[in-house]
PDBQT receptor file of N, H, CA, C and O in Angstrom, charges set to zero:
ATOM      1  N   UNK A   1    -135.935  64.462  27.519  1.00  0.00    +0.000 N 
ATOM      2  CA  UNK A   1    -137.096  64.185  28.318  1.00  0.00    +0.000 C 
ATOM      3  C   UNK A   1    -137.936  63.082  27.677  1.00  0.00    +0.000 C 
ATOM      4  O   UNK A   1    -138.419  62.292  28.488  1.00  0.00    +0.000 OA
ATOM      5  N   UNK A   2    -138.193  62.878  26.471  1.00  0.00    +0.000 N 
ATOM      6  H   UNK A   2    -137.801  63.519  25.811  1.00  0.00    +0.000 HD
ATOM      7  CA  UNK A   2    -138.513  61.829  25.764  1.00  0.00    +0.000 C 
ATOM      8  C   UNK A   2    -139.737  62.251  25.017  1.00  0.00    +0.000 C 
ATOM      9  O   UNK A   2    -140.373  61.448  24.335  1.00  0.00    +0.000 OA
ATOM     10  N   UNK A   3    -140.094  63.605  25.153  1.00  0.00    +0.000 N 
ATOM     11  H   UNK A   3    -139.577  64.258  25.707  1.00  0.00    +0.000 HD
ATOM     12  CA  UNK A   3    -141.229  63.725  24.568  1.00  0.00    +0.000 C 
ATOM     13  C   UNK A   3    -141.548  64.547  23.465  1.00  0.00    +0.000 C 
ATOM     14  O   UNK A   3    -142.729  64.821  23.254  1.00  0.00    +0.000 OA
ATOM     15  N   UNK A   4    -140.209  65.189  22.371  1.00  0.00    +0.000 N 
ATOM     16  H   UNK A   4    -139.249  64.966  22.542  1.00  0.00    +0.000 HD
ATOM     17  CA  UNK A   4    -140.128  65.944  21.738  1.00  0.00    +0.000 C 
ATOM     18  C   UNK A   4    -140.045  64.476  20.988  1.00  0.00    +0.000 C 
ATOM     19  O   UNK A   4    -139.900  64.942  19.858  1.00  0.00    +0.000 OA
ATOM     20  N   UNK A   5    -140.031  63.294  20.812  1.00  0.00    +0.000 N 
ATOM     21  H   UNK A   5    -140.149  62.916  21.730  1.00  0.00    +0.000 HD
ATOM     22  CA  UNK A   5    -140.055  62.446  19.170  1.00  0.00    +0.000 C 
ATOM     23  C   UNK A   5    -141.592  62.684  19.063  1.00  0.00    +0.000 C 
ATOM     24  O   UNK A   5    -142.001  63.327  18.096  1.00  0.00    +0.000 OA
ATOM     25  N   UNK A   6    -142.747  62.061  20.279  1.00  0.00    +0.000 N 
ATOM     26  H   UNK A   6    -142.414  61.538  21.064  1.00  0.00    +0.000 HD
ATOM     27  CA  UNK A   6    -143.679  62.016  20.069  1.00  0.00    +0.000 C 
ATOM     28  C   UNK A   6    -144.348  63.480  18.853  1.00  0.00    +0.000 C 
ATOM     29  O   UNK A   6    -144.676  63.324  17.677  1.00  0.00    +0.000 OA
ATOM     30  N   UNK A   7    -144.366  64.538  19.496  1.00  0.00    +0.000 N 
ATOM     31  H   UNK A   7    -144.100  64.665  20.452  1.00  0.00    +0.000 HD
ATOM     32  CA  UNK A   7    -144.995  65.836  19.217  1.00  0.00    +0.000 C 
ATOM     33  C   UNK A   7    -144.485  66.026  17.536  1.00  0.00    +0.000 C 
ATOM     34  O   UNK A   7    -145.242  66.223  16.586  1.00  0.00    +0.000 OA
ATOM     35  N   UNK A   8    -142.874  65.894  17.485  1.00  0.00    +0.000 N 
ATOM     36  H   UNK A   8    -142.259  65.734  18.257  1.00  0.00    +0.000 HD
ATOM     37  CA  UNK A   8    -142.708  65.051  15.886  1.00  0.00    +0.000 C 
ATOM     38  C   UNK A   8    -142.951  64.558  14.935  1.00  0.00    +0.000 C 
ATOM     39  O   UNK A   8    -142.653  64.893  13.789  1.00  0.00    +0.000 OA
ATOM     40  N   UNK A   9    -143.903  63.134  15.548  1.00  0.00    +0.000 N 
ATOM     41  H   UNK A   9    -144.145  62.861  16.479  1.00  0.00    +0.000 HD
ATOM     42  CA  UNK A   9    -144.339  62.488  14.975  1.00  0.00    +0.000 C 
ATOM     43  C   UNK A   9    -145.672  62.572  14.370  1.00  0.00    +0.000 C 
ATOM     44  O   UNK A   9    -146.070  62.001  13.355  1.00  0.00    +0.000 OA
ATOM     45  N   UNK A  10    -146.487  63.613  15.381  1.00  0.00    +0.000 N 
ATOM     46  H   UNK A  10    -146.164  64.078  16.206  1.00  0.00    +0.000 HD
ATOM     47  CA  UNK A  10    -147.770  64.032  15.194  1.00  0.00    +0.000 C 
ATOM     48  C   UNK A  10    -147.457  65.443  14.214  1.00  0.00    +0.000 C 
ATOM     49  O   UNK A  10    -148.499  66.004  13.875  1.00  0.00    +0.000 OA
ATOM     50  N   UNK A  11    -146.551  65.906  13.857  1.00  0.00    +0.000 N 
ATOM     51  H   UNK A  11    -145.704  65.451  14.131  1.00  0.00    +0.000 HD
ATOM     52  CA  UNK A  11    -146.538  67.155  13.186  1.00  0.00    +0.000 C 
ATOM     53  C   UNK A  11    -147.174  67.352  12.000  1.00  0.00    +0.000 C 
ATOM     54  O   UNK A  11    -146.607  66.786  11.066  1.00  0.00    +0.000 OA
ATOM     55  N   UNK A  12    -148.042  67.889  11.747  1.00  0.00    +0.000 N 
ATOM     56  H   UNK A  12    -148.503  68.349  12.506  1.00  0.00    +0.000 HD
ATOM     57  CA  UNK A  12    -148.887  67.942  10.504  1.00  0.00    +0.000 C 
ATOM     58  C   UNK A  12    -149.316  69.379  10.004  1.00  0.00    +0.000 C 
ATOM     59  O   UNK A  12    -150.459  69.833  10.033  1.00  0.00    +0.000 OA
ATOM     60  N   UNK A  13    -148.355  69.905   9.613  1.00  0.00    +0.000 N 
ATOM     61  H   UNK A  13    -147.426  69.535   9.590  1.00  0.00    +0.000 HD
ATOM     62  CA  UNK A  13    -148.286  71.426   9.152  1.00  0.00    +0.000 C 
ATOM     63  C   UNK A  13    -149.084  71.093   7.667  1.00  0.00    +0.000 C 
ATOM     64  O   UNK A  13    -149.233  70.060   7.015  1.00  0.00    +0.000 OA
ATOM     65  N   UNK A  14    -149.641  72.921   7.426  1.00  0.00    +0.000 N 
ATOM     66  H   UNK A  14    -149.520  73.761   7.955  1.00  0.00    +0.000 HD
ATOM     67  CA  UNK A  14    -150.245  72.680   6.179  1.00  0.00    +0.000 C 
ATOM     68  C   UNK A  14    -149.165  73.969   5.362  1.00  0.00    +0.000 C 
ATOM     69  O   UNK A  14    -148.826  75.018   5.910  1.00  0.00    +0.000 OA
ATOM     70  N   UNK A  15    -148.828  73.594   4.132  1.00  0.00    +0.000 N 
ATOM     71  H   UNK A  15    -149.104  72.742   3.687  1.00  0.00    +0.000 HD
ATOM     72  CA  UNK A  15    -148.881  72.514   3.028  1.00  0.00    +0.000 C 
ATOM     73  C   UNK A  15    -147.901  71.523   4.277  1.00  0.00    +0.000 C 
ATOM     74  O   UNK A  15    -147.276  71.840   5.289  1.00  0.00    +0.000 OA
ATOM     75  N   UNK A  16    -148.189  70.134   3.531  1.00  0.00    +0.000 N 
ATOM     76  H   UNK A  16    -148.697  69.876   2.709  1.00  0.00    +0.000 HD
ATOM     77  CA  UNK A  16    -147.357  69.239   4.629  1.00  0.00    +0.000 C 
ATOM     78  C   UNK A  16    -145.814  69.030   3.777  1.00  0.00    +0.000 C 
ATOM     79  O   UNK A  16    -145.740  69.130   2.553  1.00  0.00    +0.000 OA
ATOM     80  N   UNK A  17    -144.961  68.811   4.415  1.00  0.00    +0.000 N 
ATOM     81  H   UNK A  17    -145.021  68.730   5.410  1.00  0.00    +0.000 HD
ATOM     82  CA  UNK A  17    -143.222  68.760   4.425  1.00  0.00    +0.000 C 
ATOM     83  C   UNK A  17    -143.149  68.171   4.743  1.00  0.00    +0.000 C 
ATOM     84  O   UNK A  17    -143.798  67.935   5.762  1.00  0.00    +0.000 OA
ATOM     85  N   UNK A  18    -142.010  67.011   4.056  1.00  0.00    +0.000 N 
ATOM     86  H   UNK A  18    -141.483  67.203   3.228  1.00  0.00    +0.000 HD
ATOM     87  CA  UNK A  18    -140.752  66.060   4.869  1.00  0.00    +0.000 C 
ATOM     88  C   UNK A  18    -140.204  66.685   6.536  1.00  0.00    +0.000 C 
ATOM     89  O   UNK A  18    -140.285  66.354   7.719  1.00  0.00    +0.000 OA
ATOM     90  N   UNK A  19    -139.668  67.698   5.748  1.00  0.00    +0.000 N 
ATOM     91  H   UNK A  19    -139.603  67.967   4.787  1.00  0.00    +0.000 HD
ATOM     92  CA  UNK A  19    -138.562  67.932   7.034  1.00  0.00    +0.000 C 
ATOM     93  C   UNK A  19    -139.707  68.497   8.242  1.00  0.00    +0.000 C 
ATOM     94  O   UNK A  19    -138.981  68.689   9.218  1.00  0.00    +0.000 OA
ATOM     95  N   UNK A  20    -140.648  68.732   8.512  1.00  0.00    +0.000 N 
ATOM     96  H   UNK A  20    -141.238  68.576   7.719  1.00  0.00    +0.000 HD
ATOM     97  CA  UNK A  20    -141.738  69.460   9.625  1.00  0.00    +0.000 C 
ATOM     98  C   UNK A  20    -141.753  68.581  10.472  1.00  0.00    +0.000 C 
ATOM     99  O   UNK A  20    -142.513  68.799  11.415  1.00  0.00    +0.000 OA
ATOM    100  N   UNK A  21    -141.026  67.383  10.497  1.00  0.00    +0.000 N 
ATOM    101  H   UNK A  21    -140.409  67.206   9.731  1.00  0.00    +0.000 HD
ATOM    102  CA  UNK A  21    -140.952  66.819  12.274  1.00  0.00    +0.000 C 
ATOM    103  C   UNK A  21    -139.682  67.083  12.479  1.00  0.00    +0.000 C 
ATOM    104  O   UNK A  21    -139.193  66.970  13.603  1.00  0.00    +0.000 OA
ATOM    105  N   UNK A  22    -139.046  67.432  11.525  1.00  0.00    +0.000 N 
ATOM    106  H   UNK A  22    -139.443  67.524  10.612  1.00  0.00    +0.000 HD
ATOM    107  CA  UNK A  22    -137.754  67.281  12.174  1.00  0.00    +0.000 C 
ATOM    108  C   UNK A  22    -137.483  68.561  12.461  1.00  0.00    +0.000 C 
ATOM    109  O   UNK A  22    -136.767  68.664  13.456  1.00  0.00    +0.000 OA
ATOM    110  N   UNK A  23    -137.833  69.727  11.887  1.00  0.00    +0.000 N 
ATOM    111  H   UNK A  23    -138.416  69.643  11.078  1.00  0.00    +0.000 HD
ATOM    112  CA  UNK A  23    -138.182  70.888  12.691  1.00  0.00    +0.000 C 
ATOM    113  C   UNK A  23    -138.308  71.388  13.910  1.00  0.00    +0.000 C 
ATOM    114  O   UNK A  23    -137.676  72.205  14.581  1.00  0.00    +0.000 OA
ATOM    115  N   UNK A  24    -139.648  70.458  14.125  1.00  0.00    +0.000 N 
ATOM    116  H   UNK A  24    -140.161  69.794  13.580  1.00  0.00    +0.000 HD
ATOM    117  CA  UNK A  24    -140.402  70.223  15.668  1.00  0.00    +0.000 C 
ATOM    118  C   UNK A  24    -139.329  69.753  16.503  1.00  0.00    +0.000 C 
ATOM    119  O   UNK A  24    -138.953  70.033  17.641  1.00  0.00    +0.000 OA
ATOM    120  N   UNK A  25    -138.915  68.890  15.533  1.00  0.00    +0.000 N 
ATOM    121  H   UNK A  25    -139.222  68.663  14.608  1.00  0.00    +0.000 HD
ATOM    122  CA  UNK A  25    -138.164  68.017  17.102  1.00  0.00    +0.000 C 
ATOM    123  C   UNK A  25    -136.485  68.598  17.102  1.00  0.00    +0.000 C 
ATOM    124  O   UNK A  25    -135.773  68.194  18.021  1.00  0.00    +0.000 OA
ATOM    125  N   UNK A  26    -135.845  69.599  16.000  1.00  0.00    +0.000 N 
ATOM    126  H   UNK A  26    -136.423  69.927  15.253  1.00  0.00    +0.000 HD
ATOM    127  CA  UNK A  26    -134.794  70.736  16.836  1.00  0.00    +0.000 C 
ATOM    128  C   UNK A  26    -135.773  71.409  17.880  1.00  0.00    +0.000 C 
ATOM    129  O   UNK A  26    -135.627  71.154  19.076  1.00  0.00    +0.000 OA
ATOM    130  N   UNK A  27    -136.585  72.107  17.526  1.00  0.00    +0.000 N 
ATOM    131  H   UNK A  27    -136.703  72.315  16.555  1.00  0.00    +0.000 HD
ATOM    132  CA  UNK A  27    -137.174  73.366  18.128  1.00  0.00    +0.000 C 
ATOM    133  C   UNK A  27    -137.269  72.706  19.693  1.00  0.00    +0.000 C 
ATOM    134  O   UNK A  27    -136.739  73.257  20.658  1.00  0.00    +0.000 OA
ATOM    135  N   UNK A  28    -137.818  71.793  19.758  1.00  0.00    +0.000 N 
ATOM    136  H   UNK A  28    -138.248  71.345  18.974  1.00  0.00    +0.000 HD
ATOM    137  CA  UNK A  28    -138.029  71.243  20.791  1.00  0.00    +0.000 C 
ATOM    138  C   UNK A  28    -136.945  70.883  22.009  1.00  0.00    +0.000 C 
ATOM    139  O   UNK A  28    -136.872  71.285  23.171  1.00  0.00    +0.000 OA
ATOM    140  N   UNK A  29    -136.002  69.796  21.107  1.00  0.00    +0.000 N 
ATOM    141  H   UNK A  29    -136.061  69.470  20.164  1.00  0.00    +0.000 HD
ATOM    142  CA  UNK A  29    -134.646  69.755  22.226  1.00  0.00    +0.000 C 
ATOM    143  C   UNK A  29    -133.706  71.124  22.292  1.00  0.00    +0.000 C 
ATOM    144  O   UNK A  29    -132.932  71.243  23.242  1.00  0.00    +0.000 OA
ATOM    145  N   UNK A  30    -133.767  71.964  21.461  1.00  0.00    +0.000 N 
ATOM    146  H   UNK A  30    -134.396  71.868  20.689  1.00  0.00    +0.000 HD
ATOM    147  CA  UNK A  30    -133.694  73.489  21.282  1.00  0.00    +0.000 C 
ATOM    148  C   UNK A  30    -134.006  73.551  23.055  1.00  0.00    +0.000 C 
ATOM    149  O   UNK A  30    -133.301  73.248  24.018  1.00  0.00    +0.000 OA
ATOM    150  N   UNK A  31    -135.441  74.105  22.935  1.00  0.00    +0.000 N 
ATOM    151  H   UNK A  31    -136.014  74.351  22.153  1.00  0.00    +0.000 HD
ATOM    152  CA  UNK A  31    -136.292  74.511  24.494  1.00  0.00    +0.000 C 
ATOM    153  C   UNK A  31    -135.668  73.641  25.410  1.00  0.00    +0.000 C 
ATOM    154  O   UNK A  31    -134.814  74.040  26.201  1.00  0.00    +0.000 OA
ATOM    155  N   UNK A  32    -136.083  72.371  25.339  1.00  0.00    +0.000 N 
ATOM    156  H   UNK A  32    -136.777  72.046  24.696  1.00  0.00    +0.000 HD
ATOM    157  CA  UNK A  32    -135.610  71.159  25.977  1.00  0.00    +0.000 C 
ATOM    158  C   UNK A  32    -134.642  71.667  26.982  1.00  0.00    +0.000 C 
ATOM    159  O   UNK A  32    -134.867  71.929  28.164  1.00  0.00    +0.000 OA
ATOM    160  N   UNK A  33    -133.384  71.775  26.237  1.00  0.00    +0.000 N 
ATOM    161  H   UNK A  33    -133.201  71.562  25.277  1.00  0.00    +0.000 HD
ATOM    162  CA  UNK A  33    -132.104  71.626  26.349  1.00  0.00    +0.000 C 
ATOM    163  C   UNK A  33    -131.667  73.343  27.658  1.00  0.00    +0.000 C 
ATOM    164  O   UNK A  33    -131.017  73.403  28.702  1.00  0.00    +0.000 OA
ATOM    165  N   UNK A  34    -132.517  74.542  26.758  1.00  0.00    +0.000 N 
ATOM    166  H   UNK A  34    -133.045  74.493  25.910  1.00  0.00    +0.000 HD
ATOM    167  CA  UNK A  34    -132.710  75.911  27.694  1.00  0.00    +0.000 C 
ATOM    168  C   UNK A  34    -133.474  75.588  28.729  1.00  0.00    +0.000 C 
ATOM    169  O   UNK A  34    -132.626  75.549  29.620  1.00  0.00    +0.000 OA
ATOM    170  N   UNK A  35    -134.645  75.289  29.310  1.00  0.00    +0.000 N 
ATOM    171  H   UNK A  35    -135.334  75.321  28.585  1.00  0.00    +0.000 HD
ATOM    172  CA  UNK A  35    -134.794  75.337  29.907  1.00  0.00    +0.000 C 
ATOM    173  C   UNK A  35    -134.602  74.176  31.191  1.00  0.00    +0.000 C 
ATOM    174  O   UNK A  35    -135.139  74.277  32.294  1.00  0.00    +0.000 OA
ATOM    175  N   UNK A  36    -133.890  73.297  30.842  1.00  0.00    +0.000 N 
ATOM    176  H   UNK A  36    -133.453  73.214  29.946  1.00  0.00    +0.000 HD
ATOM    177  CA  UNK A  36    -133.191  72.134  32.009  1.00  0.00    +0.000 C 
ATOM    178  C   UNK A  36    -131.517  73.132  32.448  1.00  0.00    +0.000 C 
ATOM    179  O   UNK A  36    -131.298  73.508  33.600  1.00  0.00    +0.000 OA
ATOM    180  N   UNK A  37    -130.778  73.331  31.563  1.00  0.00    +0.000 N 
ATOM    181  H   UNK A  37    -130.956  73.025  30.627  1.00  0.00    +0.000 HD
ATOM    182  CA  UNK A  37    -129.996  73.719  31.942  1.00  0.00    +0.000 C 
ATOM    183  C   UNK A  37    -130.192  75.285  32.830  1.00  0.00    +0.000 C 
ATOM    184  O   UNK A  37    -129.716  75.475  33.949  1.00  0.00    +0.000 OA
ATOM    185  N   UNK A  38    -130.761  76.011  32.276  1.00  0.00    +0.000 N 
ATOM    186  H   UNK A  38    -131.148  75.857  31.367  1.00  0.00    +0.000 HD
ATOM    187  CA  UNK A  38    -131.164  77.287  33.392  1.00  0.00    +0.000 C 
ATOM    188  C   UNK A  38    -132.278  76.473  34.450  1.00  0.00    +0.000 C 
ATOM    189  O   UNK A  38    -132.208  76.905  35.600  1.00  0.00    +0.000 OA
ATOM    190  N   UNK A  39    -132.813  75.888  34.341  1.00  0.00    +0.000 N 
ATOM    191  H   UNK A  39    -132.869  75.536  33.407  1.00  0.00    +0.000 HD
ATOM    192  CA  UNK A  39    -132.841  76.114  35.870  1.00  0.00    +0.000 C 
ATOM    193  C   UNK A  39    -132.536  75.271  37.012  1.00  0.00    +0.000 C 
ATOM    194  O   UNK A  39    -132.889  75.291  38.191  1.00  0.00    +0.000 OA
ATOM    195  N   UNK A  40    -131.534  74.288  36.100  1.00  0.00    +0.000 N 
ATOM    196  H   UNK A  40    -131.247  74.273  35.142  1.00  0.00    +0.000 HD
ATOM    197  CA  UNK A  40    -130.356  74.319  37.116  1.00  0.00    +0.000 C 
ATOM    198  C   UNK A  40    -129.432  74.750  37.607  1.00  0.00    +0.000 C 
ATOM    199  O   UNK A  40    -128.963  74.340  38.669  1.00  0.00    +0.000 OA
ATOM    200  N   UNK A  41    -128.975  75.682  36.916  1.00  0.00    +0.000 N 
ATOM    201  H   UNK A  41    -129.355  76.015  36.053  1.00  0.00    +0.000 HD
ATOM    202  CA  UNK A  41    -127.904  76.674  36.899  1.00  0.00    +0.000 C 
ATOM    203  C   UNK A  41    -128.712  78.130  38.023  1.00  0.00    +0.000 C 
ATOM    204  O   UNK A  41    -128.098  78.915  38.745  1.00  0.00    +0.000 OA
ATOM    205  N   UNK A  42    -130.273  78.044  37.779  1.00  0.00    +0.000 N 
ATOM    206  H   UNK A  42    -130.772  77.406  37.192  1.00  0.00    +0.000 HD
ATOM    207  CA  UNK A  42    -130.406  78.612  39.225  1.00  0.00    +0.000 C 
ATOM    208  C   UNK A  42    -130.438  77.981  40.366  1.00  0.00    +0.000 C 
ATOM    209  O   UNK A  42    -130.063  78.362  41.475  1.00  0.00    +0.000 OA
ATOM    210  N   UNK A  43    -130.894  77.019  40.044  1.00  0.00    +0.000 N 
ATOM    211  H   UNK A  43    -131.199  76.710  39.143  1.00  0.00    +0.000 HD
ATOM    212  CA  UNK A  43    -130.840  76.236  41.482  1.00  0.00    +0.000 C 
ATOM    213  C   UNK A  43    -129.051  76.068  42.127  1.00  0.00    +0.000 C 
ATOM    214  O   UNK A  43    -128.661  75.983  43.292  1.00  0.00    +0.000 OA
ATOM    215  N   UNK A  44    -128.549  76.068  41.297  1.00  0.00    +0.000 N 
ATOM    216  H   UNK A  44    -128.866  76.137  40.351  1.00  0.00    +0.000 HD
ATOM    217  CA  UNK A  44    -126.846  76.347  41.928  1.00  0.00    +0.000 C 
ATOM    218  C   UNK A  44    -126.505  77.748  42.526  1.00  0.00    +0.000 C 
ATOM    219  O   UNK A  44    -125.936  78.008  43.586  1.00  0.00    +0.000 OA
ATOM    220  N   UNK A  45    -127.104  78.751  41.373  1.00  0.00    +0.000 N 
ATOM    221  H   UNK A  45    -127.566  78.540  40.512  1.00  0.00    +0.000 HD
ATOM    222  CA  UNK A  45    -126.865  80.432  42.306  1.00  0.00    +0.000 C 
ATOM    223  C   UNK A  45    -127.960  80.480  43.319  1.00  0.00    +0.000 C 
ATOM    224  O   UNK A  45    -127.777  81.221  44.285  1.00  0.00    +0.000 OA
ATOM    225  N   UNK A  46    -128.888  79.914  43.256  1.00  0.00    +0.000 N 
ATOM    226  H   UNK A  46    -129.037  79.313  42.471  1.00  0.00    +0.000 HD
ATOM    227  CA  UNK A  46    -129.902  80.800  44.275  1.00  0.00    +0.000 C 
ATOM    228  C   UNK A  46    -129.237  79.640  45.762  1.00  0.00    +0.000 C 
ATOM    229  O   UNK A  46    -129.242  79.990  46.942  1.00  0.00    +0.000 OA
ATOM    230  N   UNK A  47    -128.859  78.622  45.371  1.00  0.00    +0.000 N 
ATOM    231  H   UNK A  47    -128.855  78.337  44.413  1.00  0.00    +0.000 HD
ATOM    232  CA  UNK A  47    -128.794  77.727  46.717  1.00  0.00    +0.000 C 
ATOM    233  C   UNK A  47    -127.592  78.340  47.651  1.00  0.00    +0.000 C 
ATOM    234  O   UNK A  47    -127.556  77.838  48.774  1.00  0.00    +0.000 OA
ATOM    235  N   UNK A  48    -126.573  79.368  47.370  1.00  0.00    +0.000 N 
ATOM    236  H   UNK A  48    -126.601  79.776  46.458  1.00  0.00    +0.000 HD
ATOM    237  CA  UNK A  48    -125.733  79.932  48.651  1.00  0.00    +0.000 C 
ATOM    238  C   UNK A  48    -125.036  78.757  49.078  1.00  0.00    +0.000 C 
ATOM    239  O   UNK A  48    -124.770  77.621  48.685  1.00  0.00    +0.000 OA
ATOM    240  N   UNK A  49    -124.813  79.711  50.294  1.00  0.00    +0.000 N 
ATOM    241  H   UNK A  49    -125.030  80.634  50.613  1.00  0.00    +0.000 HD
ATOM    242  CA  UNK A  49    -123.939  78.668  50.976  1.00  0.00    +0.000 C 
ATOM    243  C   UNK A  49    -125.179  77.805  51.730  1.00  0.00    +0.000 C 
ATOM    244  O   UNK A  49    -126.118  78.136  52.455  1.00  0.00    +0.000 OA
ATOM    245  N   UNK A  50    -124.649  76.414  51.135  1.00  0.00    +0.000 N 
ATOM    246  H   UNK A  50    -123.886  76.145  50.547  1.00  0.00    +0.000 HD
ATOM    247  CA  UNK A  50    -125.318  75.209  51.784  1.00  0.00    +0.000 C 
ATOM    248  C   UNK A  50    -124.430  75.092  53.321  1.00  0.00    +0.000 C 
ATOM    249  O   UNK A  50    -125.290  74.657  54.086  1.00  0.00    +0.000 OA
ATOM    250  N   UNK A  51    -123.362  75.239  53.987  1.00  0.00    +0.000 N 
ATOM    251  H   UNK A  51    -122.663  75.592  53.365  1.00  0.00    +0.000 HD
ATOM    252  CA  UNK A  51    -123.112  74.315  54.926  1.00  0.00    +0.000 C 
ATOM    253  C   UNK A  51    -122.083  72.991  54.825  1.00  0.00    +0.000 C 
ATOM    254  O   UNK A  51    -121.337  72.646  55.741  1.00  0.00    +0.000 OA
ATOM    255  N   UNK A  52    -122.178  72.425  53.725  1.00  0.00    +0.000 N 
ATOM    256  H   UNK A  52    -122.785  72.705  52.981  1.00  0.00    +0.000 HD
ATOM    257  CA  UNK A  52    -121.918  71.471  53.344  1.00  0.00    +0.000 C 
ATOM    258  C   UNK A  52    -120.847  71.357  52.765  1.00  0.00    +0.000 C 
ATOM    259  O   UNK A  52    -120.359  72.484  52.682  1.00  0.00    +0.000 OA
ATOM    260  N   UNK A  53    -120.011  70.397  52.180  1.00  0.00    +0.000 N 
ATOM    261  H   UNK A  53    -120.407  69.481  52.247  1.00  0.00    +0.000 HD
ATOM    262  CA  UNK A  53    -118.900  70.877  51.043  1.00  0.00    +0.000 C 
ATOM    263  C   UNK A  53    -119.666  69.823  49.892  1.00  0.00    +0.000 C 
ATOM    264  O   UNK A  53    -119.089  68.771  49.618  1.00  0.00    +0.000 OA
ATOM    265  N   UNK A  54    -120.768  70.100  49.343  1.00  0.00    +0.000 N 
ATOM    266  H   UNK A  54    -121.236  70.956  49.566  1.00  0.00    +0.000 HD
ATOM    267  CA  UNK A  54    -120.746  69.944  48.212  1.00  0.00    +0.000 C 
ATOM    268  C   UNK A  54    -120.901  70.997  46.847  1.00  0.00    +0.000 C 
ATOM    269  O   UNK A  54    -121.218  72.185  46.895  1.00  0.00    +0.000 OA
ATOM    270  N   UNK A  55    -120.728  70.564  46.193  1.00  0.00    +0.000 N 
ATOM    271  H   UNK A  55    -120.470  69.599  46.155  1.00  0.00    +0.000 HD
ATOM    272  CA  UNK A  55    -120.961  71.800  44.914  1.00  0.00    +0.000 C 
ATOM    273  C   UNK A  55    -121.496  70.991  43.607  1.00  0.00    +0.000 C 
ATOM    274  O   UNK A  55    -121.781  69.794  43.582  1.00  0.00    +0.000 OA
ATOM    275  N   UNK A  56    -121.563  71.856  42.591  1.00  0.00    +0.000 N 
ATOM    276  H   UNK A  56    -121.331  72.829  42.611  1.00  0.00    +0.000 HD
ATOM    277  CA  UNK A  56    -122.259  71.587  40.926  1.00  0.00    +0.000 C 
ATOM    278  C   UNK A  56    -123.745  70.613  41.434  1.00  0.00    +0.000 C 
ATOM    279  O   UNK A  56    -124.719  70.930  42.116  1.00  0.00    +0.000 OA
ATOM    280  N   UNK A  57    -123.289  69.090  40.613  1.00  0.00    +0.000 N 
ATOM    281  H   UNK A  57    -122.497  68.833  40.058  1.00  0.00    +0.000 HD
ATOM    282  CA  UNK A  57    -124.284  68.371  40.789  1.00  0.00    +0.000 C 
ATOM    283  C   UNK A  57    -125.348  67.884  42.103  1.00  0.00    +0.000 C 
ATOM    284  O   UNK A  57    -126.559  67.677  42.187  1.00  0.00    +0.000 OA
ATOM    285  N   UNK A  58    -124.030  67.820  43.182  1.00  0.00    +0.000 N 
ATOM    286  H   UNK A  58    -123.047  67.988  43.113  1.00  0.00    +0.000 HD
ATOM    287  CA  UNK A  58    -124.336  67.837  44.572  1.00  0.00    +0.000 C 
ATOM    288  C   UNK A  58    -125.348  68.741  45.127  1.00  0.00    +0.000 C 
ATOM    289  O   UNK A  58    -126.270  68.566  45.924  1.00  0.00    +0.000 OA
ATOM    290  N   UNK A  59    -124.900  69.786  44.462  1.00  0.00    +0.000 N 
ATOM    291  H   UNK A  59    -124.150  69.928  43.815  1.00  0.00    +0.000 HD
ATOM    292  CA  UNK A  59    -126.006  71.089  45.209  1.00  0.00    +0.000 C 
ATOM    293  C   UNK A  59    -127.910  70.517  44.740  1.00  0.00    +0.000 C 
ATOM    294  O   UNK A  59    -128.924  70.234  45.378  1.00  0.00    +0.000 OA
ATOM    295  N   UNK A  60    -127.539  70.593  43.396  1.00  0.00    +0.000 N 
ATOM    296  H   UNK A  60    -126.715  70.823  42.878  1.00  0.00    +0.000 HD
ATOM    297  CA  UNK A  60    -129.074  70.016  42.663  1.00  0.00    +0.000 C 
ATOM    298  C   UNK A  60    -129.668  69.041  43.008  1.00  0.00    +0.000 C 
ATOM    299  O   UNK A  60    -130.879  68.825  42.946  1.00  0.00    +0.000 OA
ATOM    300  N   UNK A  61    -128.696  68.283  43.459  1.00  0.00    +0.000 N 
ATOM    301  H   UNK A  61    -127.713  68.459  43.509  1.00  0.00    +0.000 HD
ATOM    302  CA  UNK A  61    -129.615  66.721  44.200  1.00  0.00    +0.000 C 
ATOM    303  C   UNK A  61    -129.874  66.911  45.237  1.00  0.00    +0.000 C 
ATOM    304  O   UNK A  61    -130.762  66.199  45.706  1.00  0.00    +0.000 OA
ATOM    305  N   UNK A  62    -129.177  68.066  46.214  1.00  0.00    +0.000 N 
ATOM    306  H   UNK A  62    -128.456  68.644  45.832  1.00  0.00    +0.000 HD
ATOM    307  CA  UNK A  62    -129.821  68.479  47.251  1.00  0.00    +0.000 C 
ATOM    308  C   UNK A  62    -131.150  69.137  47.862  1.00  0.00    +0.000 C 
ATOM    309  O   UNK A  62    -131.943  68.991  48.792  1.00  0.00    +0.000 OA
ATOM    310  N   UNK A  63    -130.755  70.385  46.166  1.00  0.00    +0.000 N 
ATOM    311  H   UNK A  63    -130.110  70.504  45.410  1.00  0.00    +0.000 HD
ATOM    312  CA  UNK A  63    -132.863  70.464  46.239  1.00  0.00    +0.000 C 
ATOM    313  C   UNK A  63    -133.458  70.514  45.438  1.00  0.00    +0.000 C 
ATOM    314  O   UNK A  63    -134.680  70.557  45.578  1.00  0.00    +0.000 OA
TER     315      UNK A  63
């Protein structure tokens, strides 16, 4: 999404650490990564039968 370097970059834990952006920024594409893929993966079960013959990506660009 592009916005887990920023939040990274601002990381300023106390005592301060090297590695504490880079922390942030697993944790982040971590979430990132869960929550894009679920809820596309509902938007594929909840969408049924479309009508249509499309499927996977097709369905998601549909709604």
């Amino acid at each position: 999404m592009g916005s887990v370097a920023n939040i990274g970059a601002s990381a300023a834990p106390n005592p301060n650490h090297p590695t504490s952006p880079g922390f942030i920024q697993i944790f982040g594409v971590f979430v990132d990564s869960l929550v894009i893929c679920n809820a596309t993966a509902a938007i594929i079960l909840l969408a049924g039968d479309t009508g249509k013959s499309v499927d996977g990506i097709g369905i998601t660009s549909l709604y």
